[in-house]
N, C-alpha and C positions, 0 to 999 in steps of 0.2 A: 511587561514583556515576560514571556517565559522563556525556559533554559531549555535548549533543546538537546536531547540526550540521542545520540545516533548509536541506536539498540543495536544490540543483537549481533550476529553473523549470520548471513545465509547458507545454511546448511547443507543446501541441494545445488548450489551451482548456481549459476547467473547463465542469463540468454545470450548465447552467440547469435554470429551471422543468420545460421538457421531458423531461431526461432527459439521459445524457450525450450527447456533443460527435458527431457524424457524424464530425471529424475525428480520432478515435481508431481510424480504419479502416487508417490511413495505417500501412504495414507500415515504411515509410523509417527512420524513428528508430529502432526494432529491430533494425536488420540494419547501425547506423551504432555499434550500442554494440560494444565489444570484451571483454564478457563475457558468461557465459554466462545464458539467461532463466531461472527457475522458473516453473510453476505448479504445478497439481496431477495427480498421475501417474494412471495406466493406470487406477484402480479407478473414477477418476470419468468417466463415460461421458455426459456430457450437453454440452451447449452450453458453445463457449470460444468468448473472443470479446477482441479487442483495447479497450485502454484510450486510454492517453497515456506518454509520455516524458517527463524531467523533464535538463535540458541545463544545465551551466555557463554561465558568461558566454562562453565562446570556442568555445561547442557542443558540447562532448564530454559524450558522453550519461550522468549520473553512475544513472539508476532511471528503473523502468518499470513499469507494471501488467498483468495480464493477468487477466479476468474468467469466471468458470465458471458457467453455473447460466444465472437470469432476469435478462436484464438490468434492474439497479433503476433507478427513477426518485426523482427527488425528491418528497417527499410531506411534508404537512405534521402527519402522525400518525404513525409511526414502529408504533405499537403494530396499528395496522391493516392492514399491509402485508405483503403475501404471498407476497412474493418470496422467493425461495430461491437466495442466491449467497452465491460466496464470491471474493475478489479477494486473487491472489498480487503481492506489491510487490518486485523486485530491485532491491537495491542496492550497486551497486561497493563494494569495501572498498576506502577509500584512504588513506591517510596524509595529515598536512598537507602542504601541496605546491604548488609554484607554477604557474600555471595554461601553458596550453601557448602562450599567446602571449608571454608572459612580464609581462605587465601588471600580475598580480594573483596573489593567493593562495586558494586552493582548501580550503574545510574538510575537517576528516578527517571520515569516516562512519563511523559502529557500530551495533550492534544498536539501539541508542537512534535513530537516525538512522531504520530499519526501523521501530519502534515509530511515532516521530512520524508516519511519512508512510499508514501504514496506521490511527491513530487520528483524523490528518484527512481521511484520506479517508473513513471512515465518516461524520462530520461532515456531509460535502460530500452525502448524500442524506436527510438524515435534520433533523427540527426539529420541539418541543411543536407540537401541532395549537391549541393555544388560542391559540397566539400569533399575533400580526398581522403580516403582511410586512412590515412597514416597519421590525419590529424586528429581523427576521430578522438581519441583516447583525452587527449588534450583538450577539446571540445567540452567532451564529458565528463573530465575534471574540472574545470572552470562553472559550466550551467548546476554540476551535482553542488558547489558552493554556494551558486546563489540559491538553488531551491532549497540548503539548509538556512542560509541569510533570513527567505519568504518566510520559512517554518519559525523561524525564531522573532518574527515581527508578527503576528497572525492580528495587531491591533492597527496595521498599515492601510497606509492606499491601495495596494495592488489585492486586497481581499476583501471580498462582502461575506454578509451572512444572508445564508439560507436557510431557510426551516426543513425537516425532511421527516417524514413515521421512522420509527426505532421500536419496534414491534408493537407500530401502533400510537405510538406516542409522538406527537410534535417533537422534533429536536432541533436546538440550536446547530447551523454546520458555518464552522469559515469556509469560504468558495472562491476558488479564483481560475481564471481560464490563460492561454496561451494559444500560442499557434500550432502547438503540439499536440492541444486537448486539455482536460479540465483535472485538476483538484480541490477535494473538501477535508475538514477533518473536523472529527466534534467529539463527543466523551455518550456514551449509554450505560444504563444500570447494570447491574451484573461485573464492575468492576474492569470495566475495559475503554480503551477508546479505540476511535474507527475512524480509518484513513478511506479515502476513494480516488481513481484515477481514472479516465476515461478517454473515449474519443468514437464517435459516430456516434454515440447515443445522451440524450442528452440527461443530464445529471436533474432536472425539477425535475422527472418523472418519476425519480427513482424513493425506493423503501428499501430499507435494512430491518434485519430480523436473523435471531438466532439460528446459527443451524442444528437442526434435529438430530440429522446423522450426517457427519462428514464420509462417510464412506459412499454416500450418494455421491458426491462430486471426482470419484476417479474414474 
């Protein structure tokens, strides 16, 4: 079992009611990380679009998102919704280690780590339509615990593996779905691992592959 380490801070803000953050336009945090982005490679031809960044305590950018497809909104039916994306999650592979100010100590990240942050982020757009806002919050403390739980078991029942291209290359992915939509997470060369979250599209079709230029996706 691995140790699941809940990276980072988001930098840019979280999704309201509306929709996500306007400030996940902001190309800065991506071009401030010193590894390489994923999303999804050459076969998917539709709309890419910047997310948020997620920063240690001393700023050093440990994950990032990048969004394909319709951008989702938060909705309070999940089963209703007709959107069609899917969101690529990179995250640094690091060791335990001390932070670069020398203040503190930095968790290590793993595939679990990738798991966690693409099963909260599905979270973050999605909630029962019966339920009443005011529970919401509560709602979504309790599911964001179990999809740390899932990320910290990834040798469970509730996950199979899939194989997926990683620029090209067969890869190992843990996969598992909901009635929200789907999650995978697995590790590619270039020292990163790669989370995915989805809903209207389905996840065997998909490729990941480095991005070229992030500035494409604003």
């Amino acid at each position: 079992m691995e140790t699941t380490s809940r990276v980072g801070t988001q930098a840019q803000g979280t999704p309201g009611a509306g929709g996500v953050p306007a400030a996940r336009r902001t190309v800065g945090g991506y071009l401030a990380a010193d590894f390489p982005w994923y999303g999804l490679d050459e076969a998917f031809t539709g709309p890419r679009w910047l997310m948020q960044v997620g920063t240690a305590a001393d700023g050093t950018v440990e994950h990032g998102s990048t969004g394909h497809g319709d951008e989702p909104l938060v909705r309070g039916d999940a089963s209703q919704d007709k959107d069609r994306f899917a969101v690529v999650v990179t995250v640094a592979s690091s060791p335990l280690r001390r932070s670069a100010d020398g203040t503190g100590v930095l968790e290590a990240t793993s595939v679990s780590s990738a798991a966690w942050l693409a099963g909260s982020g599905l979270l973050a757009f999605t909630w029962p339509g019966q339920m009443d806002h005011s529970l919401r919050d509560d709602w979504l403390d309790q599911q964001t615990e179990t999809a740390w739980a899932l990320a910290d078991d990834l040798g469970g029942p509730d996950w199979s593996m899939l194989s997926l291209p990683v620029d090209g290359v067969p890869t190992p992915f843990h996969y598992r779905e909901s009635e929200f939509g789907w999650v995978l997470a697995g590790s590619a060369d270039g020292g990163v691992h790669i989370g995915a979250y989805g809903r209207g599209m389905s996840a065997y079709g998909l490729g990941f592959s480095v991005v070229k230029d992030i500035t494409a996706y604003e």
